[in-house]
RODO-2510 file (C-alpha; in nm, 4 decimals, decimal comma):
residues 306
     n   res          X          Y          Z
     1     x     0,9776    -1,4587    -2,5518
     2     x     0,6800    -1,7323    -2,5070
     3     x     0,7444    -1,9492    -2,2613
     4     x     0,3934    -2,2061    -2,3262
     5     x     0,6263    -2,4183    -2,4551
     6     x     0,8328    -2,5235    -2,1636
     7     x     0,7846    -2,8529    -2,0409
     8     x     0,5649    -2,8982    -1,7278
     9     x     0,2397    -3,0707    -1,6300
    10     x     0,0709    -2,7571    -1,7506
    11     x     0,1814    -2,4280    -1,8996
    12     x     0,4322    -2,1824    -1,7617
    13     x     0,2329    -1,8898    -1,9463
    14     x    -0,1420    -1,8007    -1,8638
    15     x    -0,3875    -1,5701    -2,0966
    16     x    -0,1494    -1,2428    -2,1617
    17     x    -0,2586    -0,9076    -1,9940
    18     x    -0,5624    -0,7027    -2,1771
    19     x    -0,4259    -0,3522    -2,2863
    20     x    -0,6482    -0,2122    -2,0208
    21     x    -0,4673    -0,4143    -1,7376
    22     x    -0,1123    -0,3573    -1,9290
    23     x    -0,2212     0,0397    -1,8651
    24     x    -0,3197     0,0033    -1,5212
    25     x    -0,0204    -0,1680    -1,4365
    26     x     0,1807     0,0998    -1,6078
    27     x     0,0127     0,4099    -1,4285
    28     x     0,0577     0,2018    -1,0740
    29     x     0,4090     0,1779    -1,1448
    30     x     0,4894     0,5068    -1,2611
    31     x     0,2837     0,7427    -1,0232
    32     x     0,4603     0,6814    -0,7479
    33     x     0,7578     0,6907    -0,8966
    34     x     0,6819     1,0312    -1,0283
    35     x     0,5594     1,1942    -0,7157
    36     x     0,9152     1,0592    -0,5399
    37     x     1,0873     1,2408    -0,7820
    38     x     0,8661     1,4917    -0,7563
    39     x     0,8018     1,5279    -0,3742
    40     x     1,1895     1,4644    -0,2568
    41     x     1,3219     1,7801    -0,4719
    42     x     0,9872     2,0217    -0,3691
    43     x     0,9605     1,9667    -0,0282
    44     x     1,2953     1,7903     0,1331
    45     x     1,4220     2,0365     0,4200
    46     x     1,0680     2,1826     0,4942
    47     x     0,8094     1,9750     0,3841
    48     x     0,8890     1,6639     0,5489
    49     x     0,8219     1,5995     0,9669
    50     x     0,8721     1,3266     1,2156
    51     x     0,5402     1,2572     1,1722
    52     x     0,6257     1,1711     0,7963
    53     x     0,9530     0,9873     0,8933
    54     x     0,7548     0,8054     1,1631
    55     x     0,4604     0,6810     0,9507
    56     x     0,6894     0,5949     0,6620
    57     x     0,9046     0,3323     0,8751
    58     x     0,6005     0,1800     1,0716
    59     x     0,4639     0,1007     0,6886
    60     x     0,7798     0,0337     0,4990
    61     x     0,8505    -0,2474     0,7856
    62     x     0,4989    -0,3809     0,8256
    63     x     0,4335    -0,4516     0,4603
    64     x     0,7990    -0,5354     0,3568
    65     x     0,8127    -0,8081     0,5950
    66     x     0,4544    -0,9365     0,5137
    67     x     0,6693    -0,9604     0,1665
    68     x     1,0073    -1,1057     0,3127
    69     x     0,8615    -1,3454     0,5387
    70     x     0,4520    -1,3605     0,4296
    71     x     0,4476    -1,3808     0,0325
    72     x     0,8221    -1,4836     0,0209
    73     x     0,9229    -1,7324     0,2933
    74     x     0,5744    -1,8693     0,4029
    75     x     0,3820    -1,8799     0,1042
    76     x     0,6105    -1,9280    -0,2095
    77     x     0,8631    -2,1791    -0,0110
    78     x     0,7163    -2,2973     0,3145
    79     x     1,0015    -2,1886     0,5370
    80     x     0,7455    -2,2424     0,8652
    81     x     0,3869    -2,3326     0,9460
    82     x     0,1535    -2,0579     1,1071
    83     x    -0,1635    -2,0505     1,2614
    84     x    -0,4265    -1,8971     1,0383
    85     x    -0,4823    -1,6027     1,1953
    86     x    -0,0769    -1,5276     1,1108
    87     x    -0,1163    -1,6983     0,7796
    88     x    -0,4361    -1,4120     0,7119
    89     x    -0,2512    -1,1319     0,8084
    90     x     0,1029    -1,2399     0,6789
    91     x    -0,0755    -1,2563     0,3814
    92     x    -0,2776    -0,8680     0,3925
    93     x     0,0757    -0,7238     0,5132
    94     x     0,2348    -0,8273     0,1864
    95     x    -0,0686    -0,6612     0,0108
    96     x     0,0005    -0,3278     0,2008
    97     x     0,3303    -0,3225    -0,0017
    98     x     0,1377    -0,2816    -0,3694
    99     x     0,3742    -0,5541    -0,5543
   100     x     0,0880    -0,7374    -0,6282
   101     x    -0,1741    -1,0197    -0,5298
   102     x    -0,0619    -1,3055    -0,3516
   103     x    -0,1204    -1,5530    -0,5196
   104     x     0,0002    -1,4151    -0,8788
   105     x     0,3287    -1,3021    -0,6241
   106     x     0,4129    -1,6380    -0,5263
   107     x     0,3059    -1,8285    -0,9046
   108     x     0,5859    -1,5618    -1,0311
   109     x     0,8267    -1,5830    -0,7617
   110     x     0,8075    -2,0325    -0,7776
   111     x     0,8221    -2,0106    -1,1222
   112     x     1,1758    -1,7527    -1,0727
   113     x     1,3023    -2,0736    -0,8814
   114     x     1,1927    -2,3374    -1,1028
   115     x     1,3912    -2,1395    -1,4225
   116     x     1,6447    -1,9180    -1,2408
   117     x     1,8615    -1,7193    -1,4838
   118     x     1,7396    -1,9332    -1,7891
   119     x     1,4763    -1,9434    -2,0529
   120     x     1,1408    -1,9431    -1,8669
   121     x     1,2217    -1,7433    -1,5879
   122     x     1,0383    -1,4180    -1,5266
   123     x     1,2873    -1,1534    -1,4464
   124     x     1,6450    -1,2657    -1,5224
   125     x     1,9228    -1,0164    -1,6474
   126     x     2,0649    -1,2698    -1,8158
   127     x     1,8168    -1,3610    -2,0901
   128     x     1,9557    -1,0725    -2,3437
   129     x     2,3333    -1,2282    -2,3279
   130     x     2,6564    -1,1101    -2,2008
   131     x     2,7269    -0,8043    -2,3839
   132     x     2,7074    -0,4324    -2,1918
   133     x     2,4197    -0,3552    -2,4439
   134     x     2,2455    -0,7010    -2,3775
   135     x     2,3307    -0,6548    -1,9938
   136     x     2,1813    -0,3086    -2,0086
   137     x     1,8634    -0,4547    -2,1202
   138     x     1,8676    -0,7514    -1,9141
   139     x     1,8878    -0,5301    -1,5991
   140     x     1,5561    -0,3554    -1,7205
   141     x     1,4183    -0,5898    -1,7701
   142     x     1,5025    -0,7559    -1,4229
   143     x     1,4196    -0,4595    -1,2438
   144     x     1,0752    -0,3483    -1,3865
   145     x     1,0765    -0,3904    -1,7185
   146     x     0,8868    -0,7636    -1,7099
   147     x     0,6212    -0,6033    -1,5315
   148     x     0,5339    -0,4056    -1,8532
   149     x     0,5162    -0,7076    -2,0836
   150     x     0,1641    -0,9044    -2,1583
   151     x     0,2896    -1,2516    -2,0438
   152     x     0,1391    -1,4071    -1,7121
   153     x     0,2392    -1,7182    -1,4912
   154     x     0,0384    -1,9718    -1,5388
   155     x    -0,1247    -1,9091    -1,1198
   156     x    -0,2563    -2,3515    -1,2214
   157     x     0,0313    -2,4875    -1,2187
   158     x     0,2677    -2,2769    -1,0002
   159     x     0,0179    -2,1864    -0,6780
   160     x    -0,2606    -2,4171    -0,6891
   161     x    -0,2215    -2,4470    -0,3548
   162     x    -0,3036    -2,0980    -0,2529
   163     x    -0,5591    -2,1013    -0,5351
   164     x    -0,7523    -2,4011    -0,3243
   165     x    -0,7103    -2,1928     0,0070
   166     x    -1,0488    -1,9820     0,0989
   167     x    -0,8796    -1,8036     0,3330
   168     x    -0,6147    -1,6825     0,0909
   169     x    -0,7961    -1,6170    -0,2157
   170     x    -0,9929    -1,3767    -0,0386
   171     x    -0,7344    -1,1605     0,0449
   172     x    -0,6247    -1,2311    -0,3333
   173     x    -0,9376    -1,0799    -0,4881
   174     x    -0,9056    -0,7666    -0,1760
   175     x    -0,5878    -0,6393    -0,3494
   176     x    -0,7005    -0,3150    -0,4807
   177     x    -0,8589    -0,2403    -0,0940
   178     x    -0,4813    -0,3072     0,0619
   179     x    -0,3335    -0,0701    -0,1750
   180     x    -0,5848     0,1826    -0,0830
   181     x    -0,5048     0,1450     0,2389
   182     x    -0,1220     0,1681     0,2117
   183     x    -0,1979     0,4891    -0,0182
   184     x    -0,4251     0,6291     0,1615
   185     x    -0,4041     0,5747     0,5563
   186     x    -0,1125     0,7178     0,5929
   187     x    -0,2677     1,0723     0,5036
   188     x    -0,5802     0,9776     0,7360
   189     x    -0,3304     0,9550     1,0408
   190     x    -0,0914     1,1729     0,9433
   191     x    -0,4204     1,4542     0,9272
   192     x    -0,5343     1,3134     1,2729
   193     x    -0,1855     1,3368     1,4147
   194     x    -0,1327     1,6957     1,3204
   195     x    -0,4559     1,8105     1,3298
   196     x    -0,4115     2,0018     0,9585
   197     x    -0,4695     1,8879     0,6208
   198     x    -0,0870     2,0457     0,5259
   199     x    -0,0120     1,6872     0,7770
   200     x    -0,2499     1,4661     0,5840
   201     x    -0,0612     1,6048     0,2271
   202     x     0,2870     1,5473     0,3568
   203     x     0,1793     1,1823     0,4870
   204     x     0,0611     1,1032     0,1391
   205     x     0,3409     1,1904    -0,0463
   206     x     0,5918     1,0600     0,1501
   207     x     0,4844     0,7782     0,3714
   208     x     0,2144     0,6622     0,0978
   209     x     0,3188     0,7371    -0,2536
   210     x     0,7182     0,7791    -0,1701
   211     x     0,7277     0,4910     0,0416
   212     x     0,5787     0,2790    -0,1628
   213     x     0,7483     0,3103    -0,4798
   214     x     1,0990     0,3410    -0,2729
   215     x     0,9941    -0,0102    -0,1579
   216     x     0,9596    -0,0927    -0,5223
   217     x     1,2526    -0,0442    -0,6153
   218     x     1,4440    -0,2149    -0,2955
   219     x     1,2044    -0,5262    -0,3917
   220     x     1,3133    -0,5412    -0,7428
   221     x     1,6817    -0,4977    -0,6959
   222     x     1,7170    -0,8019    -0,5532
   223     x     1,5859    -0,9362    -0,8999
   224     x     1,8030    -0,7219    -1,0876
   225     x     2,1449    -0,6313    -0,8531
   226     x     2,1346    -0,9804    -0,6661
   227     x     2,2105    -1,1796    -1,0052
   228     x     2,4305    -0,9390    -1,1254
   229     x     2,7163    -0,8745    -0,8440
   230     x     2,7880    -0,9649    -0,5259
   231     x     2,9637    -1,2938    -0,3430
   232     x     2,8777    -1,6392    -0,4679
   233     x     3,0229    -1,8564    -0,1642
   234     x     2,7597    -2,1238    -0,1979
   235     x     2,6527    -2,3621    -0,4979
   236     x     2,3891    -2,2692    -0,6602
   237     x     2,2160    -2,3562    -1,0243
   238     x     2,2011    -1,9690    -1,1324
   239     x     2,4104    -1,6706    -1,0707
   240     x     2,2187    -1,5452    -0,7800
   241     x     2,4685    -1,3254    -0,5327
   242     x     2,4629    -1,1992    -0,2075
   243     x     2,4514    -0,8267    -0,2062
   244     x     2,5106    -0,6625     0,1667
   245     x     2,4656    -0,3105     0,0809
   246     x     2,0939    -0,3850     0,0840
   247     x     2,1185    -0,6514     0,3516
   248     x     1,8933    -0,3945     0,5643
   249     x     1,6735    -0,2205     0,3494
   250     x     1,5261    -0,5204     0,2081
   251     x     1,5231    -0,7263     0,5280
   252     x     1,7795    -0,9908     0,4772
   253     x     1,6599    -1,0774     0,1203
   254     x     1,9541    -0,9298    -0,0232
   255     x     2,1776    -1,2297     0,0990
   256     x     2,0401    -1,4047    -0,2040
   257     x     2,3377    -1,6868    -0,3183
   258     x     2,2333    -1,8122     0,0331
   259     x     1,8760    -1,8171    -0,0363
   260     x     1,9040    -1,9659    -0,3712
   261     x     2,1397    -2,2568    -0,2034
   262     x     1,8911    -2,3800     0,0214
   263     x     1,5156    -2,1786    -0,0889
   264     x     1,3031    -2,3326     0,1493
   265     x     1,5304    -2,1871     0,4982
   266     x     1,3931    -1,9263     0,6782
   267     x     1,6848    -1,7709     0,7405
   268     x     1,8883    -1,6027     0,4633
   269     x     2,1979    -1,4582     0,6177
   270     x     2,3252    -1,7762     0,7002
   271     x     2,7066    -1,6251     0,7617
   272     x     2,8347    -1,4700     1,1402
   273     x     2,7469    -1,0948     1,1098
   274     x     2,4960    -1,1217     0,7618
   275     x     2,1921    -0,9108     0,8695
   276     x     1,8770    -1,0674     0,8473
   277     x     1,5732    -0,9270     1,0129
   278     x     1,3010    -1,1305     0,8311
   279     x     1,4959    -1,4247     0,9999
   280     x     1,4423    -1,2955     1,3401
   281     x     1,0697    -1,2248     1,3050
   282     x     1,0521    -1,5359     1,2241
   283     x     1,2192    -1,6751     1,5332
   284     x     1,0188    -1,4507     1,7348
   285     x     0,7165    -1,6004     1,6013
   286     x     0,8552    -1,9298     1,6911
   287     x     0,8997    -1,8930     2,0129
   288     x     0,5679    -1,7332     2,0924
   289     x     0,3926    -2,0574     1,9502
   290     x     0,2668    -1,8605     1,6611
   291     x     0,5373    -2,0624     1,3427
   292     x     0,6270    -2,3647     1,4354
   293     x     0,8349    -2,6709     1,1820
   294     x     1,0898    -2,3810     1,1062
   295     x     1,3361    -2,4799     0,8321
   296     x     1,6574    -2,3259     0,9580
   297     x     1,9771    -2,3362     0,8104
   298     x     2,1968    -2,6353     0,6721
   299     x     2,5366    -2,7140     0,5842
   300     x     2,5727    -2,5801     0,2285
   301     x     2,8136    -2,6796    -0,0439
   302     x     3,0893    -2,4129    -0,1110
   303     x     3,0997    -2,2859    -0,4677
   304     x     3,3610    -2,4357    -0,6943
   305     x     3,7238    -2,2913    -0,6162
   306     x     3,5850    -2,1842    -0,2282
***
């Protein structure tokens, strides 16, 4: 479905992908996909240590939140100001979780706001129509299955703002060094650690390759799941939900109604007892001087018949 069309100052759509970039793309998806179904099945019960365990959660929380609060809540929607130094490394911690460069991140994610569950935006199940076959598809297609597809956001017209920030663009064109890093340092420490290259193995299938594409898949539920079912308590111009099942895992993104209700808070679980540990990084960063002009919560308007 072309999107150039839409109206706008410029175009939604940029050039489409080459087939050598759709193929790259595809093989980063699926490899570590494969070697989580591959590693979980071979080696669960005896191939996995505390070492593993330990590396995995230190890398899984670094890099989600540099998504959650760096790519997400800083840089798409201005939740907060930061000092540079946060801004930089906000900014490389959202590249350690391999979902892509920051800029194209955010151009995707604004342009998700700006045509939420209609013709235009990225990743909505409901493009295909209401149907269990259409739905079928249009949760594919929310989850992963844009990703495949040759059409690119238009980085112009949705990010120009990152696009005129040195600082930022360099750790734009760096992408391929973070995920080498999120790959691939876990097996340097987890060989140091241990002292064996059995450690430095384990380490790369589970808290690199596994890791990552678990993280994936957290990450694009809240595309796919969080505008399918949940609670809709607030207003909102789409059918985003809140979904607290993954309230945890994806660090408070999953209360999404809320977020869609009011995009530019920094805190998501707006409710007594919702979850939300992006929101309290943030406040932590507040109070040691390092975010400062939060945006926290407001009053928001009830859906209809609430």
């Amino acid at each position: 479905m072309s999107t150039t069309t839409l109206s706008g100052p410029k175009p939604v759509s940029a050039e489409p992908r080459t087939r050598g970039e759709l193929v790259t793309i595809r093989l980063f998806l699926a490899l570590p996909f494969l070697a989580l179904l591959a590693v979980v099945p071979a080696t669960w019960g005896w191939g996995l240590s505390w070492v593993d365990v330990a590396l995995a959660a230190v890398f899984y929380t670094v890099s989600t939140l540099g998504v959650t609060i760096g790519y997400h809540r800083y840089f798409t929607h201005g939740a907060f100001k930061a000092k540079r130094w946060l801004r930089i490394a906000l900014a490389v911690a959202g590249g350690l979780a391999a979902q892509g460069p920051v800029i194209t991140w955010v151009a995707d994610h604004r342009r998700h706001h700006a045509f939420s569950d209609r013709e235009g935006d990225p990743h909505s199940p409901w493009l295909f129509g209401t149907s269990p076959r259409a739905l079928a598809r249009g949760f594919w297609h929310a989850h992963m299955g844009w990703l495949f597809g040759r059409e690119t956001t238009n980085v112009d017209r949705f990010a120009p703002d990152l696009q005129a920030d040195p600082d930022i663009r360099a750790v734009d064109r760096l992408f391929p060094l973070w995920v080498a890093v999120t790959a691939g340092l876990p097996a340097v420490l987890g060989g140091l650690i241990t002292m064996s290259w059995w450690g430095a193995l384990t380490a790369f299938l589970w808290a690199g390759l596994a890791r990552i594409s678990f993280q994936h898949h957290v990450t694009w539920s809240v595309n796919s799941i969080c505008h399918m079912i949940g609670d809709r308590p607030f207003a909102s111009r789409d059918r985003s939900a809140n979904f607290w099942p993954l309230a945890i895992l994806s660090m408070g993104e999953s209360w999404h109604n809320s977020h869609h209700a009011d995009p530019t808070c920094a805190r998501h679980g707006v409710r007594r007892g919702q979850v939300d540990i992006s929101a309290r990084v943030i406040w932590a960063f507040e109070k040691l001087g390092w975010a400062w002009q939060v945006r926290w919560s407001r009053p928001l308007r009830p859906a209809e018949g609430r």
